[in-house]
Z-matrix of the N, CA and C atoms (Angstrom, degrees):
N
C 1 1.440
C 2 1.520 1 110.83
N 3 1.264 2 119.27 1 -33.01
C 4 1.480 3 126.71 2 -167.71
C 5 1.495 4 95.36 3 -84.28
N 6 1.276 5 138.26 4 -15.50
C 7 1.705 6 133.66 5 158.06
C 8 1.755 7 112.65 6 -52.97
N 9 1.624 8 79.33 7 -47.98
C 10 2.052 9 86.80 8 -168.68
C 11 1.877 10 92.02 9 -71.22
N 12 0.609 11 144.50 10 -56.82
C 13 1.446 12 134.40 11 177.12
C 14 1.569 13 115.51 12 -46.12
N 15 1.330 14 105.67 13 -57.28
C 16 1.714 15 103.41 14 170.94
C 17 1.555 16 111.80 15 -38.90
N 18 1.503 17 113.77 16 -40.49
C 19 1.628 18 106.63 17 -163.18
C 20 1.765 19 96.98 18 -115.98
N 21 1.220 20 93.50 19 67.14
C 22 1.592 21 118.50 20 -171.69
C 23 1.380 22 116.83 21 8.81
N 24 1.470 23 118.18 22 65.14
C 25 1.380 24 121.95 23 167.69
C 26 1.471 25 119.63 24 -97.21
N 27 1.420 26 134.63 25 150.93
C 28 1.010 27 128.62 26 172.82
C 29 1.768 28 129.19 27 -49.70
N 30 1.393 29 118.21 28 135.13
C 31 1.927 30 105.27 29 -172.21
C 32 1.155 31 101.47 30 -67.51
N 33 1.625 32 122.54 31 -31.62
C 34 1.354 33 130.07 32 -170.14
C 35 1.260 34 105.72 33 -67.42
N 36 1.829 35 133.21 34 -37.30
C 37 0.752 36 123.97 35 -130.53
C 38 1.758 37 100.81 36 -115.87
N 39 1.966 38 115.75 37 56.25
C 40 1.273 39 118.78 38 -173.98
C 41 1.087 40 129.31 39 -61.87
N 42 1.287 41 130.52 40 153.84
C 43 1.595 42 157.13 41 161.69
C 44 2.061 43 107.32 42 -20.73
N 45 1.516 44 89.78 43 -35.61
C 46 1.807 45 104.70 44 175.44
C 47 1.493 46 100.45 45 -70.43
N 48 1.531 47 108.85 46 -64.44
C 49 1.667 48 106.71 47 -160.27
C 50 1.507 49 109.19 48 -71.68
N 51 1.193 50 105.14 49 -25.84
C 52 1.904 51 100.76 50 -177.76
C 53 1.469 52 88.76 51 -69.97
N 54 1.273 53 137.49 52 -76.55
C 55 1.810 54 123.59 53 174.28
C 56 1.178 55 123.22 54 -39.21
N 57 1.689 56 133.02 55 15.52
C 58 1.121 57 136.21 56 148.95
C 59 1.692 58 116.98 57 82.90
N 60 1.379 59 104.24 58 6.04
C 61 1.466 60 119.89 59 -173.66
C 62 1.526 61 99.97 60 -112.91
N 63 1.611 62 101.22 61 114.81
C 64 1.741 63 113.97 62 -175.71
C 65 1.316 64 112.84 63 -76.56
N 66 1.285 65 107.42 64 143.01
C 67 1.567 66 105.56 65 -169.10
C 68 1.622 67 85.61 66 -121.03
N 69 1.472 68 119.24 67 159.03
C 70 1.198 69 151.13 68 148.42
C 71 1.271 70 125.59 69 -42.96
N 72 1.845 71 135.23 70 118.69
C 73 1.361 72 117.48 71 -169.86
C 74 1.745 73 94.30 72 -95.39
N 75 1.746 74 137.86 73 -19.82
C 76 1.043 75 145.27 74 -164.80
C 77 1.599 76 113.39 75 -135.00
N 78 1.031 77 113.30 76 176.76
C 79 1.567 78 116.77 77 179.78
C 80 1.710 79 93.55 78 -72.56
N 81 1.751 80 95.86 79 -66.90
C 82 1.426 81 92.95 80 170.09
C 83 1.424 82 155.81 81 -53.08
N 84 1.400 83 113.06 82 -4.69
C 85 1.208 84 130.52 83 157.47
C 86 1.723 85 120.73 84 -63.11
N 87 1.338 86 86.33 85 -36.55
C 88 1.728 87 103.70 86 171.63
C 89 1.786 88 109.79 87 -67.90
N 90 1.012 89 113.52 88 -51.57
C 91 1.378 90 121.71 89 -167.41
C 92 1.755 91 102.48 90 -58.29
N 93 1.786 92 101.64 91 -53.18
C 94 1.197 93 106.89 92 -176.77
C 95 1.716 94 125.12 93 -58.76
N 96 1.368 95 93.05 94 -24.05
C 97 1.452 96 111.82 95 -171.31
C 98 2.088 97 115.90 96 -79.68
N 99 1.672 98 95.85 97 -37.13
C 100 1.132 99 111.47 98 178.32
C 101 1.317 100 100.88 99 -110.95
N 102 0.962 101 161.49 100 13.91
C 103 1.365 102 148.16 101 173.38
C 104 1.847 103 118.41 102 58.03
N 105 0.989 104 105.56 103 12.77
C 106 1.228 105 123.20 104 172.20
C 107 1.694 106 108.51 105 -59.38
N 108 1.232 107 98.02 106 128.72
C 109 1.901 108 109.60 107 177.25
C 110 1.868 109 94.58 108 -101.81
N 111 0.796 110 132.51 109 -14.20
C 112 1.834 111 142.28 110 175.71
C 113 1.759 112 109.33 111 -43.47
N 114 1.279 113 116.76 112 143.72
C 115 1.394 114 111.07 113 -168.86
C 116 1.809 115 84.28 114 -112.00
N 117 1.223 116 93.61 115 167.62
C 118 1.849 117 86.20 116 178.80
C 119 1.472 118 106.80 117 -59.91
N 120 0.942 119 126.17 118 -61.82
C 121 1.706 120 121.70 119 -173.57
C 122 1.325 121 113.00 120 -30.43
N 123 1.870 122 103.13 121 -41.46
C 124 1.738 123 89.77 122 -167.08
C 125 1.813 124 98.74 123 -76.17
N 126 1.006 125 109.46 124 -41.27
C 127 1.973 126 107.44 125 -170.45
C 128 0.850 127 100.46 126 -48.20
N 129 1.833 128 147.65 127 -22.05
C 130 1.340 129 140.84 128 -137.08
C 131 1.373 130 99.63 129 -115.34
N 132 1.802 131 106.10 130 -34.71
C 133 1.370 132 119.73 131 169.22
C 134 1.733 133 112.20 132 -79.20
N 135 1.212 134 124.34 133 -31.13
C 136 1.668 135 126.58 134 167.28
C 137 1.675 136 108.67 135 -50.50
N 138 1.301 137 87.73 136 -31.90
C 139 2.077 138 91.69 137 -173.12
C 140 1.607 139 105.45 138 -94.03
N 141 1.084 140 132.63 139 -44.61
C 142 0.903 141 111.78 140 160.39
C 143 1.928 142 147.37 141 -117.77
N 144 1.961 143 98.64 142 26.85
C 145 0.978 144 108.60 143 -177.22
C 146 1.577 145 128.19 144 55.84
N 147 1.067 146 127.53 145 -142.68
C 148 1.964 147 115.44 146 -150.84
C 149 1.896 148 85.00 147 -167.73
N 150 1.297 149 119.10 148 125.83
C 151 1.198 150 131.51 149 161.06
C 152 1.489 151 98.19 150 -49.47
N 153 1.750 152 102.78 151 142.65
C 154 1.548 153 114.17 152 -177.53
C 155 1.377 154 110.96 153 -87.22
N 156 1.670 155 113.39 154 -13.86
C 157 1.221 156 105.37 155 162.37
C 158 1.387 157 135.53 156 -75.34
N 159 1.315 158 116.88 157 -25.10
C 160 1.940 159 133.23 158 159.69
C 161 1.763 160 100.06 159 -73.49
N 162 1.306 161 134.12 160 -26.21
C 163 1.542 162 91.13 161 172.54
C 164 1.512 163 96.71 162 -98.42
N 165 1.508 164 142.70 163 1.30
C 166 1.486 165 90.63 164 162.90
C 167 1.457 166 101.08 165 -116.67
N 168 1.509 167 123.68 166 53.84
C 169 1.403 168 140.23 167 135.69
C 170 1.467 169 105.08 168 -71.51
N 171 1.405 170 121.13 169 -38.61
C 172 1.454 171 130.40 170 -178.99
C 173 2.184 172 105.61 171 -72.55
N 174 0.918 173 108.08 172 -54.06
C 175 1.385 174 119.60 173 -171.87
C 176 2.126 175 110.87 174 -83.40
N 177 1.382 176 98.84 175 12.57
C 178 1.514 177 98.03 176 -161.68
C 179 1.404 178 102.96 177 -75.06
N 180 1.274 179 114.24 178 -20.95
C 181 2.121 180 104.45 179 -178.27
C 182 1.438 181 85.19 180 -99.02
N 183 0.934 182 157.30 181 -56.97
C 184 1.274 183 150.10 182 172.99
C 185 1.667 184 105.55 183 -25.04
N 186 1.690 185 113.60 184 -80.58
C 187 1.845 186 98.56 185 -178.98
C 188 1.594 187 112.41 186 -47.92
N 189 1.199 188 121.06 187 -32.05
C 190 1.150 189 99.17 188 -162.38
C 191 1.708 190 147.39 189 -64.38
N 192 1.522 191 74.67 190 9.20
C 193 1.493 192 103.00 191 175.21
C 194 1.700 193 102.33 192 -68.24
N 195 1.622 194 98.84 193 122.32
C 196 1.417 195 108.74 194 -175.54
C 197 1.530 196 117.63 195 -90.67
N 198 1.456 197 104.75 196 7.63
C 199 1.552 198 116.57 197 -165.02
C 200 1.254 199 101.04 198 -120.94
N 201 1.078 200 121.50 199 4.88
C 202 2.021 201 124.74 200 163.00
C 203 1.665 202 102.79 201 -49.70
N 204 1.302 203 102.40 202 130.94
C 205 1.384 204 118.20 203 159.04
C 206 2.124 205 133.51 204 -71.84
N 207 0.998 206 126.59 205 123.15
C 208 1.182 207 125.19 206 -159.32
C 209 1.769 208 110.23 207 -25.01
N 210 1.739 209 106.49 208 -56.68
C 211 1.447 210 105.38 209 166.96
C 212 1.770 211 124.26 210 -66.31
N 213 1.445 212 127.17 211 -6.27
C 214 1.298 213 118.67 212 153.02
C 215 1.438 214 121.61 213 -58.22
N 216 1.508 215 108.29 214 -44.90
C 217 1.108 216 117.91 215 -154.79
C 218 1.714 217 103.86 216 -87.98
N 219 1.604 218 111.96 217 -23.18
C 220 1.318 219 109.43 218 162.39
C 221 1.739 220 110.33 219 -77.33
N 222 1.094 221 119.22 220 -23.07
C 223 1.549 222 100.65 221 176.22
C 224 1.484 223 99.87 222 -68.48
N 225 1.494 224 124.27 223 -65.04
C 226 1.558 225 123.70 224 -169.78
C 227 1.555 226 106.58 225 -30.60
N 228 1.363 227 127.89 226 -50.75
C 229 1.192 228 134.23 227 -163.42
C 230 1.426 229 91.45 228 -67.05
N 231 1.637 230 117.72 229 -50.51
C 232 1.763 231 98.05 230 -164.23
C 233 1.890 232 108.25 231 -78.25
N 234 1.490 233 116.76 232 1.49
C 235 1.180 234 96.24 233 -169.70
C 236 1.810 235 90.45 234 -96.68
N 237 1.405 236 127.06 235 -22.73
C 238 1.216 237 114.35 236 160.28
C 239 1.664 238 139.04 237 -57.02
N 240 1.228 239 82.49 238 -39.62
C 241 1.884 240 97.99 239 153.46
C 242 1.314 241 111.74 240 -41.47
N 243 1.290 242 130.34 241 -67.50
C 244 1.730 243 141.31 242 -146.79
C 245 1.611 244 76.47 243 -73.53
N 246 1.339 245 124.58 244 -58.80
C 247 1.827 246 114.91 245 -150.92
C 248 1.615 247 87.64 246 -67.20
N 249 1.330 248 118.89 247 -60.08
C 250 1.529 249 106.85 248 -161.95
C 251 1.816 250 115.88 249 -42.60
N 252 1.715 251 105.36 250 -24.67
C 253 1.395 252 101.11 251 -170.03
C 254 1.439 253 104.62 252 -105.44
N 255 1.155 254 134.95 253 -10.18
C 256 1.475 255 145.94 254 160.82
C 257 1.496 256 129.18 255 -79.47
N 258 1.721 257 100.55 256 -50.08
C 259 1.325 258 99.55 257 -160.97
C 260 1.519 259 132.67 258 71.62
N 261 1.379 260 104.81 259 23.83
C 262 1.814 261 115.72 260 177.26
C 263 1.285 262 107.72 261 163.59
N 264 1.429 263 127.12 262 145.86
C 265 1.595 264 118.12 263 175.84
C 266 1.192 265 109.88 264 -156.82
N 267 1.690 266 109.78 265 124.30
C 268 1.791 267 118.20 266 173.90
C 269 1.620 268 111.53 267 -20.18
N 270 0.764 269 124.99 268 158.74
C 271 1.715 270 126.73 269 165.61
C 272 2.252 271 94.14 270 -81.83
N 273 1.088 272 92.93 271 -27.88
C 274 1.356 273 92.20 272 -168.00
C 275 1.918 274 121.00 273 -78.74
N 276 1.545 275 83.00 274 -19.69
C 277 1.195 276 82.73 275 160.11
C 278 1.534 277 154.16 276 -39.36
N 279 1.812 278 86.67 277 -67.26
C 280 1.530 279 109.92 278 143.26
C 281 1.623 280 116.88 279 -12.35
N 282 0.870 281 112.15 280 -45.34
C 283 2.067 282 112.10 281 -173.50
C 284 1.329 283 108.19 282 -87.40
N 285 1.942 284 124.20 283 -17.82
C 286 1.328 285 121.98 284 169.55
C 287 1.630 286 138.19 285 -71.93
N 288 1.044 287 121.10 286 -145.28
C 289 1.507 288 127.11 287 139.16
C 290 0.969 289 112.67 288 -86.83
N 291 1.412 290 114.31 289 147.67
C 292 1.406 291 125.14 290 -6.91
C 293 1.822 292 114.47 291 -91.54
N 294 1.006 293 106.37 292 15.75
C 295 1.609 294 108.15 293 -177.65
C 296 1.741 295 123.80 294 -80.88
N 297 1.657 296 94.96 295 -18.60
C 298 1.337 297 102.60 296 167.46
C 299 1.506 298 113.64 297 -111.77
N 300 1.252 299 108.07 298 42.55
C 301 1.651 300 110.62 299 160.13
C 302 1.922 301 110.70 300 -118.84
N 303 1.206 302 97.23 301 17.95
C 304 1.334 303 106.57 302 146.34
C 305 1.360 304 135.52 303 -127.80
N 306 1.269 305 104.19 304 7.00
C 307 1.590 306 113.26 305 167.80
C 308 1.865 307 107.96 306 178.66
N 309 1.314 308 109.40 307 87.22
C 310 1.477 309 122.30 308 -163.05
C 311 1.947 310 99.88 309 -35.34
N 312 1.300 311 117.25 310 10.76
C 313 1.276 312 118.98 311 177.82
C 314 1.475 313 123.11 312 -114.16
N 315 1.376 314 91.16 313 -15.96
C 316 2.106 315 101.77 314 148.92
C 317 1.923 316 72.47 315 90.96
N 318 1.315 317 115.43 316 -178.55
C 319 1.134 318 119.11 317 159.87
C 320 1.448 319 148.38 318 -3.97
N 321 1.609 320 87.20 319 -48.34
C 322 1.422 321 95.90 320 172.94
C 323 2.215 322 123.49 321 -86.12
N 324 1.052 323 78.42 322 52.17
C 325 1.481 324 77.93 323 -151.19
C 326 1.599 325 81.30 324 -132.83
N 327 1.043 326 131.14 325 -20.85
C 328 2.077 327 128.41 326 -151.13
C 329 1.749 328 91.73 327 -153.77
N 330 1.037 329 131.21 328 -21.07
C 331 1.585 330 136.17 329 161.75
C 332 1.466 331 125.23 330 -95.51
N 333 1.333 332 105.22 331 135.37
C 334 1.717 333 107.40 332 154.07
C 335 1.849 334 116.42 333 -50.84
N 336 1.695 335 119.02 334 143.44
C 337 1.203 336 88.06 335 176.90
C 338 1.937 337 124.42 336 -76.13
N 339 1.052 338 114.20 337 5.82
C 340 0.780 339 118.59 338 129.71
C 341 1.088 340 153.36 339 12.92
N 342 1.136 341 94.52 340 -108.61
C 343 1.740 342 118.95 341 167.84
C 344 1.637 343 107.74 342 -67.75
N 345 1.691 344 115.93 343 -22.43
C 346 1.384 345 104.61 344 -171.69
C 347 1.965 346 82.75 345 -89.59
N 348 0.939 347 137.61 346 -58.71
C 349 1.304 348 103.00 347 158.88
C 350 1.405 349 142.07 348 16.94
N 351 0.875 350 94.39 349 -100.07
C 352 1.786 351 118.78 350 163.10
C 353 1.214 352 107.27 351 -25.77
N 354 1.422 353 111.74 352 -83.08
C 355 1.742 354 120.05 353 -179.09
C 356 1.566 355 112.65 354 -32.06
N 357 1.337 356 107.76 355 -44.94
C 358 1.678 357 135.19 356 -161.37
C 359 2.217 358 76.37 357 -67.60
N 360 1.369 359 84.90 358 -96.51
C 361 1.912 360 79.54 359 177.40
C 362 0.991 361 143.33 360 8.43
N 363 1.739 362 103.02 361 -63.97
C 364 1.720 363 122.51 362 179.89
C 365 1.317 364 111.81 363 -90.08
N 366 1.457 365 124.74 364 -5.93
C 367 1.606 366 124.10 365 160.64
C 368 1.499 367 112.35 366 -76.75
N 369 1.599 368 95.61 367 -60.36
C 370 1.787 369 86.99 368 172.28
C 371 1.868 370 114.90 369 -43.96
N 372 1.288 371 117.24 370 -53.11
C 373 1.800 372 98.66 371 -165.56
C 374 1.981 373 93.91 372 -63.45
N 375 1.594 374 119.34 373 -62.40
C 376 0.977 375 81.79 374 166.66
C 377 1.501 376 142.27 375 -6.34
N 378 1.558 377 110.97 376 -101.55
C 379 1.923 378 113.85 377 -174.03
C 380 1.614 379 94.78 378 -47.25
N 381 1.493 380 144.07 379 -13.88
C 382 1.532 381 128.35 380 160.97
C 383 0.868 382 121.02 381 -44.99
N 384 1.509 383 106.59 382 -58.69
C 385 1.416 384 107.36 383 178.46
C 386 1.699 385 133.02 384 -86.04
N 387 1.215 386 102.47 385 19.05
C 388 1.703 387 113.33 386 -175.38
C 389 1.671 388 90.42 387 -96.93
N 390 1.129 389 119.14 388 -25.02
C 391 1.487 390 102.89 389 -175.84
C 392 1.474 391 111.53 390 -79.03
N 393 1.243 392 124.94 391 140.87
C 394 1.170 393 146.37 392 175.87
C 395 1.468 394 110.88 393 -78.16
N 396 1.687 395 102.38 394 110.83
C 397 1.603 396 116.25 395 170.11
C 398 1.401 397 126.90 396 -7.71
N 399 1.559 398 91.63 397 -53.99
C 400 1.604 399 106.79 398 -153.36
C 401 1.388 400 85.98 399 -97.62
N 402 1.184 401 143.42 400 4.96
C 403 1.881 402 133.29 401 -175.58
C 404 1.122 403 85.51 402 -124.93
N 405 1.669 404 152.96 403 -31.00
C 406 1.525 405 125.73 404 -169.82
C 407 1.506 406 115.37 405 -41.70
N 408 1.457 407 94.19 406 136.00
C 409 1.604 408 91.50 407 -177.01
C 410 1.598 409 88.81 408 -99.93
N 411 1.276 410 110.63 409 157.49
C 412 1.358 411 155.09 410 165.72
C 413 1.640 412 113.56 411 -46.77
């Protein structure tokens, strides 16, 4: 940007808006614009998701239950899937696809509640920590 100013171009007048593609002056301009409920951390984590080794650094006393049943252990795997490729996930999700194509009851259907507890737990600090310091809203 500091080129286009050197060769006296307008600051207002960016490389985005002359290509006719509107850019955002705030986070919130975005939100307002898209209807997005997302804090910056999580959009930043939607784009580029969460190493699969930090969420089941997150879920590690949780798997270690040696008494999981084949379909527990395929849900755990698919709900690590969604974070590794997201980086954050509704609690409500859980009740959609693909989590209720192993038991049209999402979790609660193949878990103690309990254990759906738990899961519930380690998603929330998860999406905690996807939000960005400087964007937590209030």
């Amino acid at each position: 940007m500091m080129n286009l100013i050197d060769q006296g171009h307008d600051p207002g007048d960016s490389p985005c808006k002359q290509s006719g593609v509107d850019i955002f002056e705030t986070w919130e301009d975005y939100r307002q614009v898209t209807g997005s409920s997302q804090t910056f951390g999580q959009f930043i984590h939607s784009i580029v998701g969460m190493e699969r080794e930090a969420v089941k650094a997150a879920f590690s006393l949780f798997i270690a239950n040696p008494a999981f049943s084949a379909d527990q252990i395929s849900f755990i795997n698919q709900v690590l899937d969604y974070l590794s490729r997201n980086g954050y996930m509704e609690k409500e999700a859980l009740m959609d696809q693909p989590f209720s194509e192993i038991h049209y009851k999402g979790p609660y259907g193949i878990f103690s509640s309990g254990d759906v507890d738990n899961i519930i737990h380690i998603i929330d600090g998860i999406n905690k920590n996807a939000q960005c310091p400087m964007a937590r809203e209030a």
